[in-house]
C-alpha positions, 0 to 999 in steps of 0.5 A: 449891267453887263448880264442884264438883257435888257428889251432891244430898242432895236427890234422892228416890231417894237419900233413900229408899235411906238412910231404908231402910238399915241407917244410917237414923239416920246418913243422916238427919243426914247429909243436914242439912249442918249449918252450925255454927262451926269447933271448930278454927280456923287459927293467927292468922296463917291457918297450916294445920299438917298431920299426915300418918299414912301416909308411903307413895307417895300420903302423900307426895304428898297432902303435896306438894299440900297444901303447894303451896295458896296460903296458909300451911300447913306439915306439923309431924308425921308418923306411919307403922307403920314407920320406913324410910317415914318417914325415906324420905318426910321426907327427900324432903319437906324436900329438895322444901319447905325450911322449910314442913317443920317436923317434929322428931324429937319430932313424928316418930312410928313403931308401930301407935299413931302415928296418935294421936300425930299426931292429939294434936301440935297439927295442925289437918289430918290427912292419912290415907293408911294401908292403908285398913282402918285408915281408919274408926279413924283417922278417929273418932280425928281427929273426936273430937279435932277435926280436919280430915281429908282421907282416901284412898279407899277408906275401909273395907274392910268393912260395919262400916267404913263405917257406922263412917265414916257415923256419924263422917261424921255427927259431923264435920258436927256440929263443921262440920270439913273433910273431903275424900275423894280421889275427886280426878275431883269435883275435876277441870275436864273431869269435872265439866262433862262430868258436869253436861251429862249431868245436864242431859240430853244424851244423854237418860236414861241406862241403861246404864255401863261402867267399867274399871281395867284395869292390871299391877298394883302392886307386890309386898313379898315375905317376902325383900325385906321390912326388917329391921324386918319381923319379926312377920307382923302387920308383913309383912302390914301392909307388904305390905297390898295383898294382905290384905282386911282391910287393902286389901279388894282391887283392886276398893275400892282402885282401881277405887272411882275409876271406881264413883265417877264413875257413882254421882255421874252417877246422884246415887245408888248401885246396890242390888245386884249379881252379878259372877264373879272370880278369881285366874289371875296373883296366886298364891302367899303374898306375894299374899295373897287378893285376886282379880286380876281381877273383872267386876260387873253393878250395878244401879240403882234405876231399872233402869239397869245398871253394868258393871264389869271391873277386872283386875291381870294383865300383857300384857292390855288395859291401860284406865282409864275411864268411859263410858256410854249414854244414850236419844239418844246416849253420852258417854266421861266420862273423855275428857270427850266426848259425842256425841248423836244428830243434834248436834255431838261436844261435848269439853271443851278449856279447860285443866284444873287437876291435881285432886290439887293441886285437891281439897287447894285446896277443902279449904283453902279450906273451913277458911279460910273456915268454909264447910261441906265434907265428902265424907265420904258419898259417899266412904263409899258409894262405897268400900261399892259396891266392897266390894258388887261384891267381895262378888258376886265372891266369892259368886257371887251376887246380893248386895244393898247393904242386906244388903250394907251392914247386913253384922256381918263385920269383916274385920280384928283389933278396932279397938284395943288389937292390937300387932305380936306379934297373929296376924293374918287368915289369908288365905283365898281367896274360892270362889264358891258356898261362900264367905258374904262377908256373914253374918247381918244385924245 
């Protein structure tokens, strides 16, 4: 990815804050980029064969740009918690890619336990896309075995989860597999030379950020509209994850992690604490779960310098997604890839931009085929932890810091193994600032 600025493993700020984390051991290795030969190769003939785990939307479509990367690549086996996506999201594939869909009935996996089945059917990529509570799990699986992964952001909901991910982040460098975080912006022409100019100075030095996700919201999978396959709680909650913390760790991680991403890239680190209010005005009722729909968060910076953060779910608001920030002689709109700075010429990207969806899977490949080292794996880490460190200010109603934040015992969800469809899940219970302890005593 020789356009794709990635955070500097170098930069001092960024080394000292893992020395003094809870995960120095892991930082410490993180940070080598081991360089060391591939323990999976492609077939002779340079075919990828990919697995997906999770036919869903962003499944299939993860598929979709897999598929369109110049090359050989065919998917051979599939895996989702329930039937009706799978047969739903294969049917769809095949019609739209012919014959670089090769997926039997033998290679066509449903239940809890899918995601190994995958894993263990002869891929050489997995594709894991999930609710993303059930991400770090997956993750270890696929490492442990060797393969490559790319994985939806967030990818964990909790403390545990992601140091559970920097460890496997840790090993996957080790057995020098590819890795890639769908934080597609790394990815896409007109935020990456709008991010290096600011880097380079362009609007000075930058103090200030905001960012916003602010949309009606997604859909909703209620108890009456639920499949007949939906029967147990532990499905419903799964098939309607979006509203369980433990499966989704709210709006905040699973989408507005794109904009947290973008400034902790500019900033080449991640913020090192944070205060924020929230709440639930729209979203009521059962079928949404616990989750807030709304959340505003002040993070800050080693250096002094503040985010702020609004992402809302609620209808007929300010509908806007983007990032922007201020800096000593002027500002820039990084998602309209613009920056004006004082006394000069309004500088705005132009040259055409490739879609980052097909992008992030074509540097990947890319990656694997040529043994290079490739992993987002840290990044993609901390940022989902920044947006677990906002929900957790939110939910608070206090100052929460990311070492504590980060070292946090609380798992949101069951153990990571071994529970079945017939396992009570988390009862759902809505966050009350000033009562509710989001982090618990430090490990």
């Amino acid at each position: 990815m020789s356009e794709n600025r990635k955070l500097e493993s170098n930069d001092p700020s960024r080394r000292e804050f893992l020395k003094t984390s809870s995960v120095a051991v892991v930082g410490g290795s993180l940070l080598a980029g081991l360089a060391v030969p591939r323990s999976v190769h492609a077939a002779g003939d340079d075919l990828i064969k990919v697995g997906l785990i999770g036919c869903g939307g962003r499944g299939s479509d993860a598929v979709r740009n897999a598929l369109k990367v110049p090359g050989a690549v065919k998917l051979t086996a599939v895996g989702d918690a329930f039937q009706y996506k799978l047969d739903a999201s294969l049917k769809s594939l095949q019609r739209a890619f012919g014959d670089k869909i090769e997926v039997p009935a033998e290679r066509q996996f449903v239940g809890l336990d899918a995601y190994k089945k995958v894993i263990d059917s002869g891929v050489d990529l997995v594709i894991l896309t999930t609710p993303p509570g059930f991400r770090p799990m997956h993750f270890k699986y696929a490492v442990e075995k060797g393969k490559h992964v790319f994985m939806e952001k967030p990818v964990a909901v909790d403390g545990p989860g992601v140091r559970s991910v920097l460890e496997t982040t840790r090993k996957a460098k080790e057995k020098n597999l590819g890795v890639g975080v769908g934080l597609q912006r790394h990815h896409h022409a007109a935020y990456i030379e709008t991010i290096r100019r600011l880097q380079d100075g362009a609007i000075g030095h930058i103090h200030t950020a905001r960012v916003y996700w602010n949309g009606d919201g997604v859909w909703v999978r209620g108890r009456k509209d639920a499949p007949a396959e939906v029967k147990t709680e532990m499905q419903y909650q799964v098939n309607n994850w979006y509203y369980f913390n433990w499966l989704s760790g709210d709006h905040i991680c699973e989408q507005h992690i794109h904009n947290l991403d973008v400034i902790n890239w500019l900033k080449k680190g991640y913020p090192i604490k944070a205060q924020g209010m929230g709440g639930r005005e729209f979203r009521k009722g059962d079928d949404y779960g616990e989750i807030y729909d709304h959340h505003a968060v002040e993070f800050e910076y080693e250096d002094g310098s503040r985010m702020f953060s609004f992402c809302r779910h609620i209808p007929h608001c300010w509908v806007q997604v983007s990032e922007h920030v201020q800096g000593s002689k002027g500002k820039a709109d990084i998602s309209g890839a613009t920056i004006a700075a004082d006394g000069q010429d309004v500088w705005k990207f132009r040259p055409d931009r490739p879609d980052p969806y097909d992008q992030e899977h074509v540097d990947l490949f890319a990656a694997i085929r040529n043994g290079a080292p490739y992993n987002e794996g840290e990044y993609g880490a901390m940022s989902s932890m920044t947006s677990i460190l906002g929900r957790m200010a939110t939910y608070s109603g206090k100052v929460i810091e990311m070492k504590d934040a980060l070292a946090s015992p609380i798992k949101l969800g069951p153990a990571d193994d071994g529970f079945t469809w017939q396992t009570t899940p988390p009862v759902p219970q809505v966050a009350v600032p000033g009562v509710t302890d989001p982090v618990g005593k430090r490990a």
